[in-house]
N, C-alpha and C positions, 0 to 999 in steps of 0.2 A: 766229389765226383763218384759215378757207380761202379761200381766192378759189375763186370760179367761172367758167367763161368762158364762153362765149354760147354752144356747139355741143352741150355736150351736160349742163351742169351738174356735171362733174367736178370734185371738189377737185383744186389744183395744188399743193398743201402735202405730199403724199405719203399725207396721213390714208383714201384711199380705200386703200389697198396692204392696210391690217390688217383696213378689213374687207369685201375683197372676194376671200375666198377661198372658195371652193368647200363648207370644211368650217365657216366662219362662216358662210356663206347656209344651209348644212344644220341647223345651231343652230338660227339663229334661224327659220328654218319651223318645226321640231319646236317649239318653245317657242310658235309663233303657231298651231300648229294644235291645240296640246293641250286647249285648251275646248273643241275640237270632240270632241275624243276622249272627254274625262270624261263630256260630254253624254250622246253614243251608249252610251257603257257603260250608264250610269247607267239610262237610255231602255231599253237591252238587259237589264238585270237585275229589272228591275221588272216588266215586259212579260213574264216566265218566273214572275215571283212574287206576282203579285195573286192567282191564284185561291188559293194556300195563305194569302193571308194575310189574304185573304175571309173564307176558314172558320175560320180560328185566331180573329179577335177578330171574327168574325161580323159586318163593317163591312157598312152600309147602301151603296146608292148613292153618296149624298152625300160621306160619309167616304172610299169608297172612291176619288172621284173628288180629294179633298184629301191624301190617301196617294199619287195619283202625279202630280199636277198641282205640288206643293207645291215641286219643285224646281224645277220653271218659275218659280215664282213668286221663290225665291232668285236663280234665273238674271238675272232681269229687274233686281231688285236690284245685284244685284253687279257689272253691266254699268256701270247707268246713274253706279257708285261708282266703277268703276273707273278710268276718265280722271284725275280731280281727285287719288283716293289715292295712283295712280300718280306723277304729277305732284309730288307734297308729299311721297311715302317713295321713290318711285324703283321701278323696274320690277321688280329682281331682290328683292328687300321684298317685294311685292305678290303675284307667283308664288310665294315662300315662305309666305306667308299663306295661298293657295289650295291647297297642299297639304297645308297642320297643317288646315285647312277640311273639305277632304276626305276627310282621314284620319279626324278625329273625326267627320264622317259616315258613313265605312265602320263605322267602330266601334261608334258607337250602333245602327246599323243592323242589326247582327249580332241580336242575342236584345232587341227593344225588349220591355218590357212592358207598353206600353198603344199603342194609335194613335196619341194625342196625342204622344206622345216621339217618336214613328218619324216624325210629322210635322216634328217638330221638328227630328229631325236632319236629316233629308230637306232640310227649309228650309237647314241651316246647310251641307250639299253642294252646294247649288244655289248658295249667295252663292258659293261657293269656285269653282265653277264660270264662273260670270260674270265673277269678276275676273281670271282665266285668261282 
């Protein structure tokens, strides 16, 4: 177990050595900042693709507004999941989770055949997103 000592919360058991290198702090940012990234993608690809996909399945307002909101709405999911799943599978688990998530969102996404599917996947990219 570490000791710490009053000055600055340093372990003295040597355990800070492994991970306070330069290219483990670079890790783990990339890995904490990649929900940000999915996000923005995600935000970026849709924001280029509503008006073709307005006219493909002739979505109303409504729909339309459930076509790009719907990953918010996984997002918010997958956040509020994320602590506890973490917690009970373990982190590198949970980030592998978010990318099979994502992927079967890119996928469904590709040629959906109705709204409702493209919502659907839309929703299951956004949980993946959140839990990242």
């Amino acid at each position: 177990m570490a000791t710490f000592d009053e000055s600055g919360g340093i372990p003295q058991d040597g355990s800070a050595t492994d991970r306070g290198s330069a290219l483990y702090l670079t890790g783990v940012c990339t890995v904490a900042a990649l929900g940000g990234v999915l996000f923005g993608f995600d935000t970026a690809v849709i924001s280029g693709t509503i008006g073709l996909l307005k006219m493909q399945f002739e979505l109303e307002p409504l729909m339309e507004g459930w076509v790009v909101s719907s990953v918010l709405l996984g997002c918010i999911c997958g956040a509020m999941a994320a602590g506890t799943l973490s917690d009970r599978f373990g982190r590198k688990k949970m980030l592998i989770l978010s990318a099979v998530l994502f992927l079967i969102s890119a996928l469904g996404s590709t040629v959906p055949p109705t709204p409702g599917l493209l919502i659907a996947v839309r929703l299951i990219g956004g949980l993946g997103v959140g839990v990242a």
